[in-house]
C-alpha positions in Angstrom: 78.9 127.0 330.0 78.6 123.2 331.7 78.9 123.9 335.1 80.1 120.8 337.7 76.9 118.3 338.7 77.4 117.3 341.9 74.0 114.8 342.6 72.2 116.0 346.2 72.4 112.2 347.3 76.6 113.4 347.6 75.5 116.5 349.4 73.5 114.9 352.0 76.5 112.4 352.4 78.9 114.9 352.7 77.0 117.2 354.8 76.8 113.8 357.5 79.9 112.4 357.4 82.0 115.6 357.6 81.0 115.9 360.7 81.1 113.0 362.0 84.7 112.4 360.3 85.8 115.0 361.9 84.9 114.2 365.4 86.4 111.0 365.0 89.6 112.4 363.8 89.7 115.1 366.4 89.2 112.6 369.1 91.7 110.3 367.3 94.5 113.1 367.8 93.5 114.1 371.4 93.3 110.4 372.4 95.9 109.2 370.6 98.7 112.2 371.9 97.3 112.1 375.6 97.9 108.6 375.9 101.1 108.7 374.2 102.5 111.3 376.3 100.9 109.8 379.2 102.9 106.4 378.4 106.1 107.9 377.7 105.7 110.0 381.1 105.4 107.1 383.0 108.1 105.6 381.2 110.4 108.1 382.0 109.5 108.3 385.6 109.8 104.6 385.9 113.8 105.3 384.6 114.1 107.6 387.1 112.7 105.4 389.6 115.1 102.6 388.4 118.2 105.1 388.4 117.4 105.3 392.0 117.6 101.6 392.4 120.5 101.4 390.4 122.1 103.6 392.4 121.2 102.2 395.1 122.7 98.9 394.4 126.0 100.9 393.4 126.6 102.2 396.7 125.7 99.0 398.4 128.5 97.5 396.5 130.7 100.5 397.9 129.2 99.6 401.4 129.8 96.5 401.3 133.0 96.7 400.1 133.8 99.2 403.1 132.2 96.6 406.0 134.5 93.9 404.5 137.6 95.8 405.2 136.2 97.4 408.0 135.4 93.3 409.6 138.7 92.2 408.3 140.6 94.9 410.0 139.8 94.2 413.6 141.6 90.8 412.6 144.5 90.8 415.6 146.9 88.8 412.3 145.8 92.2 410.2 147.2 94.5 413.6 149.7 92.7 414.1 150.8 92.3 410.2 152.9 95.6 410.8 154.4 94.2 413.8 158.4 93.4 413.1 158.4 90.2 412.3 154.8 90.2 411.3 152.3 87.3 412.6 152.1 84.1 410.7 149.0 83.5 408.5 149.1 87.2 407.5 149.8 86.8 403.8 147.2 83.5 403.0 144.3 85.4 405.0 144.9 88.0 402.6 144.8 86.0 399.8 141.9 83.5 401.0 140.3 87.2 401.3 141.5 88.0 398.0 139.9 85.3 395.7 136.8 84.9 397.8 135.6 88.2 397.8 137.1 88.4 393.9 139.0 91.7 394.6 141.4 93.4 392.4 144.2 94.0 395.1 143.8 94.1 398.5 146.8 96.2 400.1 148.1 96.8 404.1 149.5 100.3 404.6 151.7 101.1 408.0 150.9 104.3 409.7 153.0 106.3 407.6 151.1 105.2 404.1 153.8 103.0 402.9 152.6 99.7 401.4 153.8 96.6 403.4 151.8 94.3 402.1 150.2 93.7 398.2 148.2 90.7 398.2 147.4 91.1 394.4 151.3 91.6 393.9 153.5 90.9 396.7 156.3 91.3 395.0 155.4 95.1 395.0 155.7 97.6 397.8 157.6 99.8 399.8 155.7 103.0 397.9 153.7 105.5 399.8 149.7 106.3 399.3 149.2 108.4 402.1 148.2 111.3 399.8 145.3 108.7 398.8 141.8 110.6 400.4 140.5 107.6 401.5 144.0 106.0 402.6 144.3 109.5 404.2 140.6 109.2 406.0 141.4 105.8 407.4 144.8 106.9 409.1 142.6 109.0 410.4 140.8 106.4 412.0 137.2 106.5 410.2 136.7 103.2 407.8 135.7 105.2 404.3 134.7 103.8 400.6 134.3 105.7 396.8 135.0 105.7 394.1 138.3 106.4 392.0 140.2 106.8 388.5 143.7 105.3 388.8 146.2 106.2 386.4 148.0 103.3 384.0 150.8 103.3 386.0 149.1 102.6 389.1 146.7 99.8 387.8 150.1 97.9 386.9 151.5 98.4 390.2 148.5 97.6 392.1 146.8 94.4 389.6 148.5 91.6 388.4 148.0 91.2 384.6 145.9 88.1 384.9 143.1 90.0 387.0 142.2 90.8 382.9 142.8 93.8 380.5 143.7 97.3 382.0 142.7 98.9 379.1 139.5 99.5 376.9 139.9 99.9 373.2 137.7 103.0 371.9 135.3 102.2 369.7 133.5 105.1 366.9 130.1 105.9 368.3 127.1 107.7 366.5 126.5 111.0 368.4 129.4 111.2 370.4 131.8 113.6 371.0 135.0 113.6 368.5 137.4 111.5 369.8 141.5 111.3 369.0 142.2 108.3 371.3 142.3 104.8 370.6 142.3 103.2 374.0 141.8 104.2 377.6 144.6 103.3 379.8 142.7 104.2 383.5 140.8 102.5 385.5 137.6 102.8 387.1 137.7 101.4 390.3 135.6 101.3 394.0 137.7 101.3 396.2 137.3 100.5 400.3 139.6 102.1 403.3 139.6 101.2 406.7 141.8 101.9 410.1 143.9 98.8 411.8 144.4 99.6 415.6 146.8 97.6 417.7 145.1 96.1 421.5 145.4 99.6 423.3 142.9 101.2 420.2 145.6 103.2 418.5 145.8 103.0 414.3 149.1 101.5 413.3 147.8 101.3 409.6 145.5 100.9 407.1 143.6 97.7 405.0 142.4 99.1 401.4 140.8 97.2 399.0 139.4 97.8 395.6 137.5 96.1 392.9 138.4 97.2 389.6 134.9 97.8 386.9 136.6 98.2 383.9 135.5 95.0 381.7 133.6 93.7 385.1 129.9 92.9 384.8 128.9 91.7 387.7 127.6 95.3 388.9 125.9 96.1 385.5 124.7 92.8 385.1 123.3 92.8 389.0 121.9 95.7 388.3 119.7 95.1 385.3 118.3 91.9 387.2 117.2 94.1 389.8 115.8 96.7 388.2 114.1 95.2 385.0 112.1 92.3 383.4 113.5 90.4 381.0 110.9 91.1 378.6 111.6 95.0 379.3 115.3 95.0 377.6 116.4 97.4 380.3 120.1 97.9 380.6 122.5 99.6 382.7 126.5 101.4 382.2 129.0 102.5 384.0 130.9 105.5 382.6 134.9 106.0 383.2 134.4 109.7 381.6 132.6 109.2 378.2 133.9 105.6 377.6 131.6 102.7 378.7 133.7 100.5 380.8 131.2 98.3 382.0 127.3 97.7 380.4 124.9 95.3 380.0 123.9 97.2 376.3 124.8 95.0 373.5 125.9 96.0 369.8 125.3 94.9 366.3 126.8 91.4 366.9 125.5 90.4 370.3 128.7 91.6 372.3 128.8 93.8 375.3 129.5 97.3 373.6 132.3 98.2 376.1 134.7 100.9 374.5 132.1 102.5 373.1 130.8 106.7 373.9 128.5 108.5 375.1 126.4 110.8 373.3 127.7 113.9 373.2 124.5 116.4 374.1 124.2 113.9 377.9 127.9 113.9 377.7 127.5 117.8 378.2 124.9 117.6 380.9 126.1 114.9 383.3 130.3 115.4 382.6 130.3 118.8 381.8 127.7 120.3 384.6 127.7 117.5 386.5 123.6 117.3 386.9 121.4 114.6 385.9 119.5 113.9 382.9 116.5 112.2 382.1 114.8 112.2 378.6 115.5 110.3 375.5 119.0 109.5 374.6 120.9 108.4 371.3 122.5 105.3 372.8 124.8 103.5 371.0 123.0 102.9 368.2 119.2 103.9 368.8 116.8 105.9 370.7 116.6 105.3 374.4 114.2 106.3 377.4 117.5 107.3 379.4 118.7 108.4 383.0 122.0 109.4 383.5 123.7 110.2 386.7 127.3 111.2 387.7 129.6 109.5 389.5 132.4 111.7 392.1 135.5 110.8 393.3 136.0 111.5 397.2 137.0 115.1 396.3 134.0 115.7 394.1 135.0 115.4 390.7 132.6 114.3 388.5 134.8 111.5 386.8 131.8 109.1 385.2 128.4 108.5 385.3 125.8 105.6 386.0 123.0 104.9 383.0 120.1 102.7 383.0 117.4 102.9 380.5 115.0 100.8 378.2 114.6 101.1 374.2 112.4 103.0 372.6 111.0 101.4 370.2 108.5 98.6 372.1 106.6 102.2 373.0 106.6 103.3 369.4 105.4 100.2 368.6 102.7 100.6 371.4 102.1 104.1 370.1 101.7 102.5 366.5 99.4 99.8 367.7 97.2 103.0 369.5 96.9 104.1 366.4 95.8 101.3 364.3 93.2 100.9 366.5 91.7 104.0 366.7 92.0 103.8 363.1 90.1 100.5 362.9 87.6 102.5 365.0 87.0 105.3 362.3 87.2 103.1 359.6 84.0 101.0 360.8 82.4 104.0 362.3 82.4 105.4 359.2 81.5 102.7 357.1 78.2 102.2 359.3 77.6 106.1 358.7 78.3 105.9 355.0 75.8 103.1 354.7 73.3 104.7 357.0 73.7 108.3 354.8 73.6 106.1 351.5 70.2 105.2 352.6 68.7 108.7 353.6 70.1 110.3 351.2 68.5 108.0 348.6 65.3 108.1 349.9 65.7 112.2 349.5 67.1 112.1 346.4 64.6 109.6 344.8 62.3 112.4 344.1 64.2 114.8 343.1 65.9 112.5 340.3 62.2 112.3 339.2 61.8 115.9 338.5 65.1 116.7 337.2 64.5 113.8 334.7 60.7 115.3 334.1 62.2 118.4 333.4 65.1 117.2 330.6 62.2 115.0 329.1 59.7 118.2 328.8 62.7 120.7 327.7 63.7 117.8 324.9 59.6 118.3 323.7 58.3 115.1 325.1 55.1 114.8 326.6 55.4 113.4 330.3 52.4 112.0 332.7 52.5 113.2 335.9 55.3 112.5 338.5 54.2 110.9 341.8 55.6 111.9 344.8 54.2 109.8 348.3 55.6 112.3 350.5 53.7 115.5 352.3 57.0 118.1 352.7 58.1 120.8 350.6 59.1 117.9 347.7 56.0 116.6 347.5 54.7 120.2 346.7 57.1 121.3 344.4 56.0 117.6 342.3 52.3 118.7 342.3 53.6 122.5 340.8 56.0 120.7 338.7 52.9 118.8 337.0 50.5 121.5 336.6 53.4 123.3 334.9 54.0 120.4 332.6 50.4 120.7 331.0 50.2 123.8 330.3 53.7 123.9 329.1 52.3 120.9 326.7 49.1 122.9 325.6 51.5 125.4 324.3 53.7 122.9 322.1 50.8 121.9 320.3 50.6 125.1 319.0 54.6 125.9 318.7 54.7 122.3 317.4 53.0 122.9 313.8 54.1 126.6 313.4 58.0 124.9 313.8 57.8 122.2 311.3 56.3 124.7 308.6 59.5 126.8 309.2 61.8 123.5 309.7 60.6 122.7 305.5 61.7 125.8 304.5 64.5 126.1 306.3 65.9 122.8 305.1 65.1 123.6 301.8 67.8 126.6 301.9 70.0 125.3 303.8 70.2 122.1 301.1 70.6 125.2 298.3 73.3 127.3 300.5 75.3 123.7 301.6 75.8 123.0 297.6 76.6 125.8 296.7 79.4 126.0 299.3 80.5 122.7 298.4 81.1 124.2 294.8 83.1 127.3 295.8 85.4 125.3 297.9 86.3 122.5 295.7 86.5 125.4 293.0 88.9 127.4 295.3 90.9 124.5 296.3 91.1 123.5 292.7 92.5 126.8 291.5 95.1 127.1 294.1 96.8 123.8 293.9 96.6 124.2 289.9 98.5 127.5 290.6 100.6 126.6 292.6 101.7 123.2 291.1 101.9 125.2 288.1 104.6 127.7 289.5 106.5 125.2 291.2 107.2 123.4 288.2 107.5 126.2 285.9 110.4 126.8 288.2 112.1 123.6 288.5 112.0 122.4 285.2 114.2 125.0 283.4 117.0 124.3 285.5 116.3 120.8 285.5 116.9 121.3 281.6 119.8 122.9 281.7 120.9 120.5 284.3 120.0 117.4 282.6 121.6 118.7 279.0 124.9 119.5 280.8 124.8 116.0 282.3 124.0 114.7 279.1 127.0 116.4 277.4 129.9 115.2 280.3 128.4 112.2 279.5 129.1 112.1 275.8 132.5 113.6 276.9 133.6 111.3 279.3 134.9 107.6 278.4 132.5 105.0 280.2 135.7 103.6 281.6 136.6 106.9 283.3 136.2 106.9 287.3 133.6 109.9 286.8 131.5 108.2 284.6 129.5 106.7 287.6 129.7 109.8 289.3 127.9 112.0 285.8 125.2 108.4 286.0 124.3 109.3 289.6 123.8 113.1 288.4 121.3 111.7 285.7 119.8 109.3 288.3 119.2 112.1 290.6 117.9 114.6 287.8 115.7 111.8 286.3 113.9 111.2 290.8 113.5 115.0 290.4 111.6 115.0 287.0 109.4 112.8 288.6 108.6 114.7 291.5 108.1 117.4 289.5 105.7 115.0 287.5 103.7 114.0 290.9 103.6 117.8 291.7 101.8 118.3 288.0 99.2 115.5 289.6 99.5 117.0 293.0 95.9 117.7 293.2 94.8 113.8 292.4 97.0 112.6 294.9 97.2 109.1 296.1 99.4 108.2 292.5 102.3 106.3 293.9 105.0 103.8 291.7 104.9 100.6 293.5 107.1 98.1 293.1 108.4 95.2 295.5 112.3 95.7 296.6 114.9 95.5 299.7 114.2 97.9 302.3 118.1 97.2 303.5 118.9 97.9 299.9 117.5 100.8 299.7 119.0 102.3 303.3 122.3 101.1 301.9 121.8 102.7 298.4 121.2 105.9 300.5 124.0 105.2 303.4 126.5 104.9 300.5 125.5 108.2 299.1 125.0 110.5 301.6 128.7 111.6 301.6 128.2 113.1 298.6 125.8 116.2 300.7 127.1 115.6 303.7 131.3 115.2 305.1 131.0 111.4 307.2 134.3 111.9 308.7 132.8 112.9 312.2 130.4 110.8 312.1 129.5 106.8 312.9 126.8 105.3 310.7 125.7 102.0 312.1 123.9 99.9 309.8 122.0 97.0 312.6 119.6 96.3 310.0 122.2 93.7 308.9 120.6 90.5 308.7 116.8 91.7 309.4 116.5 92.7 306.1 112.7 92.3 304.7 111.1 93.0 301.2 108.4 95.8 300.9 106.3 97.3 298.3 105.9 100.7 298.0 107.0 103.8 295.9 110.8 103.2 296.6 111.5 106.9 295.2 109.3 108.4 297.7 110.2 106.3 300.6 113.7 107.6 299.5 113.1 110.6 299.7 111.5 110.1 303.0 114.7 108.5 304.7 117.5 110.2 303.1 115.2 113.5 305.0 115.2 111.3 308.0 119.3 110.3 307.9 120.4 114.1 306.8 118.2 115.4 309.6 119.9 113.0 312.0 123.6 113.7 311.0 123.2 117.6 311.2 121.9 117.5 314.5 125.1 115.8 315.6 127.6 119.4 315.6 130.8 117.9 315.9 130.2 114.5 315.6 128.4 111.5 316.6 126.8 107.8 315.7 123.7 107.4 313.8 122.1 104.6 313.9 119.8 103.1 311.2 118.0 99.6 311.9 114.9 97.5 311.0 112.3 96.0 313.4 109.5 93.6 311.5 106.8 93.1 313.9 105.3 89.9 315.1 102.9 89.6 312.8 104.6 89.7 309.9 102.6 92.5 308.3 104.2 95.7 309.7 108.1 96.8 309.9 109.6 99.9 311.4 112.8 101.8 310.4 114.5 103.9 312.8 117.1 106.7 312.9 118.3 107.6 316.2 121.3 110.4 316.4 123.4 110.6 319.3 122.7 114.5 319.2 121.0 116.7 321.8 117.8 116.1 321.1 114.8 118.0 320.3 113.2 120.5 322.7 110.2 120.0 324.0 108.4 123.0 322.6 109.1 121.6 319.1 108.1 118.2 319.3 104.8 119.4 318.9 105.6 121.3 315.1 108.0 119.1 314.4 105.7 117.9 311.3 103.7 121.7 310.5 104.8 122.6 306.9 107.2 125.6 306.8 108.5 125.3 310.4 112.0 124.1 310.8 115.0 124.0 313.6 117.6 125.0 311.0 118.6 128.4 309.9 118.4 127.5 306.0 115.8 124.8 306.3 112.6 125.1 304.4 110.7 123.7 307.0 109.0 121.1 304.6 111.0 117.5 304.9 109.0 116.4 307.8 106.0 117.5 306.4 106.5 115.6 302.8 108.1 113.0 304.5 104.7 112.5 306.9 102.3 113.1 303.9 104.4 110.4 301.9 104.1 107.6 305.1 100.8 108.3 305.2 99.8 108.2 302.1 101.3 104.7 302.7 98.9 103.8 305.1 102.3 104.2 307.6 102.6 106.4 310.7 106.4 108.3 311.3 106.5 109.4 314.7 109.8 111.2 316.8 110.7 110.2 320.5 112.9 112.7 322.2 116.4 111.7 324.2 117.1 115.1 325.7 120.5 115.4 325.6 120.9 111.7 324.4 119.4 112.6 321.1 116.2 112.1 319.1 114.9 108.9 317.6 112.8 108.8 314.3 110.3 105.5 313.8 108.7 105.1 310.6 106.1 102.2 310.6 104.9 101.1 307.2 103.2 98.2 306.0 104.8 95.4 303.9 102.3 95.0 301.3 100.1 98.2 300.1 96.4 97.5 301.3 95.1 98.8 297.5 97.3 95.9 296.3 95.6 93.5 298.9 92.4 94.7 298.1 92.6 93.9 294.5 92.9 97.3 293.1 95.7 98.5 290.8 98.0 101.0 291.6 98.3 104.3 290.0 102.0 105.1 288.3 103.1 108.2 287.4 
């Protein structure tokens, strides 16, 4: 039994660079995670530190918002605005105020909460927001700022139409929570409170202003300056709920993705528990290093959220730049080691070659000089045994040497005798066995064929020649006379190679058979399609067998097909002019894959009446041709059948007569 040869020069390789491969690798994957956590640690601290900031700059807008009214209401015109009649200036202070400061409405509430004045819409007031908190808190005398969710309604009352859209369309978000509404109708607002006393220090009203966020991005926008580089691709949101009302985040097309949601799982953490959350996010539509934190009304309600965050993917990128390199490093690290083992191992394995080939040379009977080793370790002495070994090992074959070749002489000499004489038995055997069995098998056929053939001959003295079944009685005779002489070739089965060649149409002959096959086989569920039109090509050869060969081919085909299908039958000359191929592919369901392999074995057949020998005759008769038939399954598409044969028969080429039978 050959057992694997694996050289000792690969050992020694191995046996250094596993090591040393694996170290590498080992330090790769430590190296490569620690610094990868380590930089997306940082990165998410450095969100949270920028939701700080963030945040930071939220409430200063609130703050500021709250000293503006607070500053404008110690205004003696704002005091005495509720005074009956009301100072002059009043209403273009609050509407210098107004469009400076870019406010959404700016409103002057009496001590009772009714609205006096509406800068925003002055044609509007007369309704009562003393059940506001921070309308409420300012009555009270303490200047207060938040922020709040006003309804539909109260956006109309309290913003003209041109302050800009006071509603978001709802766009479908990856990730979100399922959503049912198209559009949201509130608004997000900070809004700003603050007490007006008269001289003597008593409140006589209120000044509330408010600056509505939805579609505003002056906060987002101030925010991401602040907080990140441009290079960083930071952004910040502002939440009203789950719906992005105002964000620096852009979509697909460049836009500002405002109507679009939150993902669902944060959505759950910051709206739903009201905490905060820090970690990667799904936003909008890829992976974020994300911190989220919600946004109260003056009552507590959790009633949005403020994001910031940075992509993803520049530290993936890092990450996959990490690990290029470290792979650069084990790549020439261990092309320096593979060198360095090459040339150890070569110099260790030098030696060794030497004796191993010593050794094949002695064990094949040659006589070797002595192997020289320049080396003083445990090689160098097993050379110096290996060569005292080797002469007296060739002392001895001296001796085997002439004793052998006295035996090889007369073993030769019998074995010529015993090779002859089997040679004699087994073309004697072979002889006998074909002669019998040729003999039987025509024995058989021919006293039918007799009986056959007189019949035939008498409907044919019987029937007028202009009768319709006159051709039908001259296609019986042609058939009987093909079977006589395939009974003849069987007679001469056992000098085979006798073949009738003549030249004729290949397309003839598929059409002779085409034409006839309806007389085995019912065509009505059946297609034949004849492409061969048009390619048709002259060959020589033995057109009976070649018959014999398709017709097998074409009846094989059409019962595969149970029910029905197209057979097609065409003709492929090759390039060079010496070669053409027939095929016959069926639309059937092809051949198994188990079979493919016996699909030629004499005796084995897929049919439950077939004999099991058409393939076989039919690959004995191409190749006695000098063709090759070969089968390509479709399963489930059917099979397809190529017989390749050569136009001219290379005996005929060659100068050499053909047999005929």
């Amino acid at each position: 039994m050959n057992r694997v040869h694996v050289s000792i020069r690969r050992k020694l390789l191995f046996a250094t660079l596993a090591p040393l491969c694996a170290a590498i690798l080992l330090c790769w994957f430590i190296g490569a995670t620690l610094i990868t956590d380590r930089v997306f640690h940082q990165a998410q601290l450095k969100v949270l530190g920028d939701l700080n900031s963030a945040r930071k700059v939220y409430l200063d807008e609130i703050n500021h918002l709250t000293g503006l009214v607070k500053v404008a209401g110690m205004s003696p015109i704002m005091s005495g605005s509720l005074e009956s009649p009301p100072q002059q200036g009043l209403e273009s202070m609050l509407q210098q105020l107004l469009q400076s400061e870019q406010l959404s409405f700016l409103n002057v509430v009496d001590r009772n909460g009714v609205v006096r004045y509406r800068a925003a819409r002055p044609a509007s007031r007369g309704d009562h927001l003393g059940d506001d908190p921070l309308v409420a808190r300012a009555l009270d005398g303490n200047p207060t700022g938040g922020t709040q969710i006003y309804s539909a309604e109260r956006l109309r009352r309290e913003i003209s139409a041109s302050a800009g859209r006071l509603s978001v369309a709802i766009k479908a978000t990856p990730r979100s929570r399922p959503n049912t509404r198209q559009a949201e109708q509130r608004g997000l607002l900070l809004v700003a409170a603050a007490p007006l006393k008269d001289a003597d220090g008593s409140v006589v009203g209120a000044l509330q202003a408010g600056l509505l966020l939805n579609g505003d991005s002056r906060l987002v926008d101030t925010i991401s300056r602040i907080v990140y580089d441009q290079a960083e691709g930071g952004a910040a949101t502002i939440f009203l709920g789950d719906v992005r009302i105002a964000t620096s985040v852009r979509d697909a097309a460049g836009e500002r993705a405002i109507g679009t949601l939150m993902s669902g799982e944060v959505a759950t953490a910051v709206l739903d528990q009201g905490r905060r959350w820090s970690s990667r996010a799904f936003v909008l539509k890829d992976w974020n290093i994300s911190a989220y934190e919600p946004i109260s009304d003056p009552q507590g309600n959790v009633i949005g959220a403020l994001y910031v965050g940075m992509p993803e993917r520049p530290l993936l990128q890092m990450r996959t730049n990490l690990n290029l390199i470290f792979g650069g490093v084990l790549l020439f690290v261990t092309l320096i080691g593979v060198a360095l083992s090459s040339w150890l191992s070569r110099r260790l394995a030098q030696p060794v070659r030497a004796l191993a080939e010593g050794a094949r040379r002695m064990a094949a009977g040659e006589r070797i000089s002595d192997i020289v080793v320049d080396t003083d370790d445990e090689i160098g002495l097993l050379a110096a045994e290996f060569n005292t070994m080797a002469r007296e090992v060739s002392t001895l074959n001296q001796t085997l040497e002439q004793k052998v070749a006295r035996r090889t002489i007369q073993l030769e000499e019998k074995n010529q005798e015993l090779l002859a004489a089997q040679k004699e038995l087994a073309r004697a055997e072979r002889l006998a066995g074909i002669g019998l069995l040729a003999a039987g098998v025509a024995h058989e056929i021919n006293n039918p064929l007799a009986i056959i053939r007189g019949n035939t001959e008498l409907l044919q003295d019987e029937i007028p020649e202009q009768a319709e079944e006159r051709e039908e009685v001259e296609a019986i005779m042609v058939e009987v006379g093909r079977i006589e002489r395939i009974v003849s070739n069987l007679k001469v089965f056992s000098r085979s190679g006798i073949r009738r060649l003549t030249r004729f149409s290949l397309g003839g002959l598929l059409d002779s058979i085409l034409d006839q096959i309806g007389h085995q086989i019912p065509l009505e569920p059946y297609r034949l399609a004849r492409d061969y039109r048009g390619r048709d090509c002259e060959i020589e050869a033995d057109e009976d067998q070649l018959r014999q060969v398709f017709t097998n081919l074409i009846i094989n085909g059409l019962q595969a097909m149970e029910g029905g299908g197209v057979l097609t039958v065409d003709i492929s000359p090759d390039m060079s002019g010496s070669l053409v191929s027939v095929t016959v592919a069926d639309s059937g369901p092809g051949i198994r894959p188990e079979q493919m392999e016996k699909l030629f074995t004499p005796f084995f057949s897929t049919k439950p009446r077939g004999s099991g020998l058409g393939l076989a005759v039919s690959y004995g008769i191409v190749n006695d041709h000098g063709g090759e038939i070969r089968a390509v399954n479709r399963e489930g598409a059917g099979a397809i059948f190529t017989v390749t044969l050569p136009l001219r028969d290379r005996l005929s080429e060659a100068g050499h007569p053909s047999a005929e039978s």
